[in-house]
C-alpha positions as a printed Julia matrix, in Angstrom:
66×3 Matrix{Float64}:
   0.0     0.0    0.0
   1.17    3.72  -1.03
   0.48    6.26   1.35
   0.96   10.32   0.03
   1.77   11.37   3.78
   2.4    10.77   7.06
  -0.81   12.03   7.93
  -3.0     9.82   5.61
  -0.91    7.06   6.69
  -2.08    7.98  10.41
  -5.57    8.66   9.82
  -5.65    4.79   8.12
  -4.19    3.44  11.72
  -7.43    4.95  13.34
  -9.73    4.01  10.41
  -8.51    0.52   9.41
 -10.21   -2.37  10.91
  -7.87   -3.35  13.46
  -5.15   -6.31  12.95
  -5.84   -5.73   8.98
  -3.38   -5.45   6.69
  -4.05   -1.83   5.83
  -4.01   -0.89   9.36
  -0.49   -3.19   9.53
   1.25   -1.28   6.67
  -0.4     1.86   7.83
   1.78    1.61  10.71
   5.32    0.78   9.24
   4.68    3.99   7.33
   4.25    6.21  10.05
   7.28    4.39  11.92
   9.24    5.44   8.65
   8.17    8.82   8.29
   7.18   10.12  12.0
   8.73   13.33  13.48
  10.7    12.3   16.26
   8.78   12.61  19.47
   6.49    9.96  17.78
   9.1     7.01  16.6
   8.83    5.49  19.94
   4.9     5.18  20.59
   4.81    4.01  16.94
   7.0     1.41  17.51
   5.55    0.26  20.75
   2.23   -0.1   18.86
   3.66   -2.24  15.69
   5.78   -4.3   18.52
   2.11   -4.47  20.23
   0.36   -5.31  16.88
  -0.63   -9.19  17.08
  -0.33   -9.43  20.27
  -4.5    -8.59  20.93
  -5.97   -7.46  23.95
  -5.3    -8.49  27.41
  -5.36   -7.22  31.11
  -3.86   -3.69  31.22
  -3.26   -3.36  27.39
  -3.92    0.08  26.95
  -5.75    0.02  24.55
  -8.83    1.56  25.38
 -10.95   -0.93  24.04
 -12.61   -0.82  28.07
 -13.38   -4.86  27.4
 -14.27   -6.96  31.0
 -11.0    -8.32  32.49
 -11.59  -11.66  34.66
């Protein structure tokens, strides 16, 4: 996937359906190309990619933890 800017490559890692392949390469984009105070959140969230949801991920996603 081609992406014109860093921007448009961010707005498709909050748009993509999550764990796609859009949302994947999305990501590696905006690792590539992300002013400097980002690199490291970016990262953290490709590292975090397939990992899925579990207690304490961070996510947001608010799902029940038993």
């Amino acid at each position: 996937m081609e992406f014109d800017s860093f921007e448009q490559a961010l707005h498709i890692c909050m748009t993509a359906a999550p764990g796609s392949d859009e949302q994947e390469a999305a990501l590696i984009y905006c690792l590539d190309n992300a002013p400097p105070e980002l690199k490291d959140k970016i990262a953290a969230a490709l590292a975090n990619f397939h990992k899925g949801h579990a207690d304490g991920c961070g996510c947001g996603c608010n799902h029940d933890h038993d």
